[in-house]
C-alpha positions as CSV (number, residue, x, y, z in Angstrom):
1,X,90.8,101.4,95.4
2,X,93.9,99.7,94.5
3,X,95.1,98.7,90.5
4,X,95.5,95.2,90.3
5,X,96.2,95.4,86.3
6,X,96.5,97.4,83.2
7,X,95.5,95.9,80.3
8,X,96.2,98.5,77.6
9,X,94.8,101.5,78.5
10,X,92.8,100.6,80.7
11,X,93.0,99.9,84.5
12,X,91.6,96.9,86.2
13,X,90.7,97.7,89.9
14,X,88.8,96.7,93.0
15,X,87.1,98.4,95.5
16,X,87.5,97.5,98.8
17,X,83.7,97.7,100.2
18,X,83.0,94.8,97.1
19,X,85.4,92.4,98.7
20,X,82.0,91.1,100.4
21,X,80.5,90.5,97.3
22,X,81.0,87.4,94.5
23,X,84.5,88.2,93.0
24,X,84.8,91.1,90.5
25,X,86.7,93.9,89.6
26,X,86.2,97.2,87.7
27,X,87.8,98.7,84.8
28,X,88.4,102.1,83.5
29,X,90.1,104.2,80.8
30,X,93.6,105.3,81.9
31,X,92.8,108.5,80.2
32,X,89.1,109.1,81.6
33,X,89.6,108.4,84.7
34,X,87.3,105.9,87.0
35,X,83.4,107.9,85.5
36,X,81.2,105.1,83.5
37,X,83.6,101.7,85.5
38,X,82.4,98.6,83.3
39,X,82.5,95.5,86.1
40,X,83.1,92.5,85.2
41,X,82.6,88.9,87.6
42,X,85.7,86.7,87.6
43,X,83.4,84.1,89.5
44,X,82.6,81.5,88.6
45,X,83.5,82.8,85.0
46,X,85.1,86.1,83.7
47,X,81.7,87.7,83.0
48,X,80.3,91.3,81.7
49,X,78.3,92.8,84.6
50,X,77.8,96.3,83.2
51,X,79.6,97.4,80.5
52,X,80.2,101.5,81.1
53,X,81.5,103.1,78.3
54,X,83.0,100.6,76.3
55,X,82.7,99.7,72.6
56,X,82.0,96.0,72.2
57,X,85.4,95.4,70.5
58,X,86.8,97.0,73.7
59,X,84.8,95.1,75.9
60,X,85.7,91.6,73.9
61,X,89.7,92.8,74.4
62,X,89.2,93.2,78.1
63,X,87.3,90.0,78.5
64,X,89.9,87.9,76.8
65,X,92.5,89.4,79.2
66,X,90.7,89.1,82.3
67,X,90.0,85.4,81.4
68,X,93.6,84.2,80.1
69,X,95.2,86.3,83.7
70,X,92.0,85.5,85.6
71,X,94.5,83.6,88.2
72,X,96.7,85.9,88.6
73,X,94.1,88.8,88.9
74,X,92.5,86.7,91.7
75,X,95.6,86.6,93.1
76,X,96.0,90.3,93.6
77,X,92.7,90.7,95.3
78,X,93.9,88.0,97.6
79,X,96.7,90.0,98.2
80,X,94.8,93.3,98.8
81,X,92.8,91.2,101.0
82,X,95.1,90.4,103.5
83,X,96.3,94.0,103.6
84,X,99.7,92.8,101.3
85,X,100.8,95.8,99.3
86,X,99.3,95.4,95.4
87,X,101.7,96.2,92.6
88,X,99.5,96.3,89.5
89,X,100.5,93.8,86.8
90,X,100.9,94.8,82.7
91,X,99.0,92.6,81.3
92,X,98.0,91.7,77.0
């Protein structure tokens, strides 16, 4: 379950079982730990899957991220993918 990204406080990661599935990744407070994961589909748009925890205001700062660094999130799974060492990225 590698990070890919932090935007904030929170952690944007993938699982690797979900590769198999349309692109996504999961996100979670850095302070609560991976329990109620919102999961949002970067394909073929950044869109809210389930939404965990999350206020709407949180949710609406997460989805703006995801969508502006969508490339560069995609390329991390990528990455992951081919068994390449992830670093995760800081991200706005």
């Amino acid at each position: 379950m590698p990070k890919l990204a932090y935007i904030g406080a929170f952690i944007v990661f993938v699982v690797s079982f979900d590769l198999r599935e349309r692109r996504h990744v999961h996100i979670a407070r850095t302070k609560d730990g991976f329990q109620r994961t919102a999961k949002f589909w970067l394909e073929p748009e950044v869109e809210l899957f389930e939404r965990g925890d999350f206020s709407d205001k949180e949710l609406r700062l997460i989805e703006r991220s995801l969508k502006e660094h969508r490339g560069s999130i995609s390329k991390q799974i990528n990455d992951f993918a081919e068994g390449k060492k992830v670093r995760p990225l800081i991200l706005s």
